[in-house]
C-alpha positions as MATLAB code, in Angstrom:
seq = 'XXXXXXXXXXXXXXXXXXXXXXXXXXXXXXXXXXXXXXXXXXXXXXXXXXXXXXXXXXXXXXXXXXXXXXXXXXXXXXXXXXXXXXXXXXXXXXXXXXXXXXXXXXXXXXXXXXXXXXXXXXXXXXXXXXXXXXXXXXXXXXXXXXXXXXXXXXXXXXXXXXXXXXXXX';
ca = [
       1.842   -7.511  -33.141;
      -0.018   -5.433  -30.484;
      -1.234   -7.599  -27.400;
      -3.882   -6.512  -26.154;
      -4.818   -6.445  -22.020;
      -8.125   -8.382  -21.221;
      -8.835   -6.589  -18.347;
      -9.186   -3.176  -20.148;
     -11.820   -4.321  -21.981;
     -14.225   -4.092  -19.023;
     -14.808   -0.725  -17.081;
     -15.438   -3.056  -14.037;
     -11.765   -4.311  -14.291;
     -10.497   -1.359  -12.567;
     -13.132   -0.938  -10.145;
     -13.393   -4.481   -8.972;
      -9.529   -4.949   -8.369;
      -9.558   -1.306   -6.568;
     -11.966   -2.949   -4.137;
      -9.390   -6.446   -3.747;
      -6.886   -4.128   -3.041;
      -7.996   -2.041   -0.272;
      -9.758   -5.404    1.280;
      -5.593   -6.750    0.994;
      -4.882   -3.571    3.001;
      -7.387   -4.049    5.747;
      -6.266   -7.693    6.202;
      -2.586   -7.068    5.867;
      -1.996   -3.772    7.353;
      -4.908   -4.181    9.484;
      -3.205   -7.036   11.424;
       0.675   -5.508   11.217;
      -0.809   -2.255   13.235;
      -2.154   -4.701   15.609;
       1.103   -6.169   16.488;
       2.506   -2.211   16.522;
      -0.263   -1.417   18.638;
       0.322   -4.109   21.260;
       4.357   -3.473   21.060;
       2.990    0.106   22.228;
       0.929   -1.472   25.202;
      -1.899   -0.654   23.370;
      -5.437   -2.633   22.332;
      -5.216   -6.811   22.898;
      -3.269   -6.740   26.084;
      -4.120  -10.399   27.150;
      -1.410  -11.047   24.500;
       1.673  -10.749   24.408;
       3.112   -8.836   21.032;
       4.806  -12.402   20.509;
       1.919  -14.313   20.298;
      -0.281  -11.626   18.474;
       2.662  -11.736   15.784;
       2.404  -15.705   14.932;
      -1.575  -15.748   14.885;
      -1.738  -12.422   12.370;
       0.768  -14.066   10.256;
      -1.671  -15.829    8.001;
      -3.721  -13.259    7.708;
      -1.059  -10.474    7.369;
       0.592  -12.817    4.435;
      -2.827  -13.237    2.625;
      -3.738   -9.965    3.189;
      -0.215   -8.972    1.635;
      -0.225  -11.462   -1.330;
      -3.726  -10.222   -2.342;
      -2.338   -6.776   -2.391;
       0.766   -7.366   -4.417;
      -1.358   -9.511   -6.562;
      -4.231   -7.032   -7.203;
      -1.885   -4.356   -7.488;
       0.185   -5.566  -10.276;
      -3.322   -5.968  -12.160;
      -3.817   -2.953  -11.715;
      -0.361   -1.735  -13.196;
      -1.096   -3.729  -15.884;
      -4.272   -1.740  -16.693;
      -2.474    1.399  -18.014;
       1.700    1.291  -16.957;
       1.786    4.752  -18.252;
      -0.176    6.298  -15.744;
       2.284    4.543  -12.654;
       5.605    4.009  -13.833;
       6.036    8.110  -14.672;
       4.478    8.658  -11.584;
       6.416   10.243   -8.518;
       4.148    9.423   -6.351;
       3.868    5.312   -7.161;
       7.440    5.215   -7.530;
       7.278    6.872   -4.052;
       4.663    4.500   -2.940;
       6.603    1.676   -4.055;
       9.835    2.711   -2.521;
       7.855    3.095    0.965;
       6.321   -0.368    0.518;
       9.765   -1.768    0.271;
      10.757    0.126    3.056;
       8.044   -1.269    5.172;
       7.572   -4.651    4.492;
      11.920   -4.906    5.372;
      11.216   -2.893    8.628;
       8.520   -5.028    9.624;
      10.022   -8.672    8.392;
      13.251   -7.867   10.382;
      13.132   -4.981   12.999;
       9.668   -5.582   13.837;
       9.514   -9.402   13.903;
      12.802   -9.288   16.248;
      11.171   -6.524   18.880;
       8.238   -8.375   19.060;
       9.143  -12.314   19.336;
      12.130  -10.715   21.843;
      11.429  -11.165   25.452;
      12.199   -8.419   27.780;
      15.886   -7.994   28.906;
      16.809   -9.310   24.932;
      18.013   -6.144   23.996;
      14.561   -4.772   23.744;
      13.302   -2.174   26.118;
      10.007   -1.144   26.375;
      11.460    2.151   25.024;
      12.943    0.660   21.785;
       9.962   -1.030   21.222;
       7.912    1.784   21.461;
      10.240    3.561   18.612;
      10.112    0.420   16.456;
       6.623    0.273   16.559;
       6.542    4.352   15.875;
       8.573    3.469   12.663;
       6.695    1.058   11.548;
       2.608    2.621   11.646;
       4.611    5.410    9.824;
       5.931    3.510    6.964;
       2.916    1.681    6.196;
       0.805    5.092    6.980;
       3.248    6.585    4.104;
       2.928    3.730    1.998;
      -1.604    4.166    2.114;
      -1.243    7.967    1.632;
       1.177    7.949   -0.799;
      -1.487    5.413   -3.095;
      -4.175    7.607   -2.077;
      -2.734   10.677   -3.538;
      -1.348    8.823   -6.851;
      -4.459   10.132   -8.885;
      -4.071   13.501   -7.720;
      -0.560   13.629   -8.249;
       0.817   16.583  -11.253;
       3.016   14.192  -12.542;
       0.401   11.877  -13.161;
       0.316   11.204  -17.146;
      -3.359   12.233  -18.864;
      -5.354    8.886  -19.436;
      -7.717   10.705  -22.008;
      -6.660   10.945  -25.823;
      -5.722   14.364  -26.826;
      -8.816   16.657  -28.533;
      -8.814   16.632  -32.024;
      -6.873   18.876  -34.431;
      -8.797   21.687  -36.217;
     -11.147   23.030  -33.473;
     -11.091   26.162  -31.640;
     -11.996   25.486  -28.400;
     -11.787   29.682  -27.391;
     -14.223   30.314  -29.869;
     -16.260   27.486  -29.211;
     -16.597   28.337  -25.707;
     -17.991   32.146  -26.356;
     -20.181   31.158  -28.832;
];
């Protein structure tokens, strides 16, 4: 017995959850580059990377959930097309990456006070490391539809037709 997925009977299913995914992005990544901004001594000076850390959190773990949550939806849409994928596997492996680094590296350099362990220089790097992983982790979902590895969504063309001929006719 073949179950079926509700959400590709609608061609708004796809659309509509593409849309929840990238506002999950702006919410969560939106707020983790904030706290990598201010460990660079950039943007939001007045605090302290600390304090922008614990009042992003919400929104950074909402923003976050909705992704996750709107992303597995959209798996579940057509698996074929992302689990042979290089590129989503690559994606994937770059989230992972980045939501570790920023949980545990990140969280320590910026809840650290000076003289921790922390200089301004390690920071800095941390910071570097992080904007990178996340930037890696938006390209790399980005480029999934224009990846070659990316398996055909369309049905093949029907047997029996001559599309040379057809075309020079």
């Amino acid at each position: 017995m073949l179950i079926e997925n509700p959400l590709n009977e609608s061609p708004l299913a796809f659309p509509l959850l593409e849309y929840v995914h990238i506002v999950g992005f702006v919410c969560g990544v939106g707020t983790i580059a904030l706290v990598n901004f201010r460990m660079f001594g950039v943007g939001l000076t007045r605090k302290s990377a600390a304090q922008l850390w614990s009042d992003t959190m919400p929104w950074t773990l909402g923003g976050l959930s909705l992704v996750i949550f709107s992303g597995l939806l959209l798996f579940s849409i057509n698996p074929d097309v992302y689990y042979l994928n290089y590129t989503f596997l690559l994606k994937m492996s770059f989230l992972g990456l980045a939501v570790i680094f920023y949980y545990t590296i990140v969280r320590k350099a910026a809840v650290s006070r000076a003289g921790a362990g922390w200089s301004r220089g390690w920071s800095r790097l941390v910071a570097a490391i992080s904007l990178a992983l996340w930037a890696l982790v938006l390209f790399s979902g980005i480029f999934i539809g224009l990846s070659a590895t990316r398996v055909p969504v369309a049905k093949a063309p029907p047997t029996g037709i001559d599309y040379d001929n057809f075309l020079h006719q």
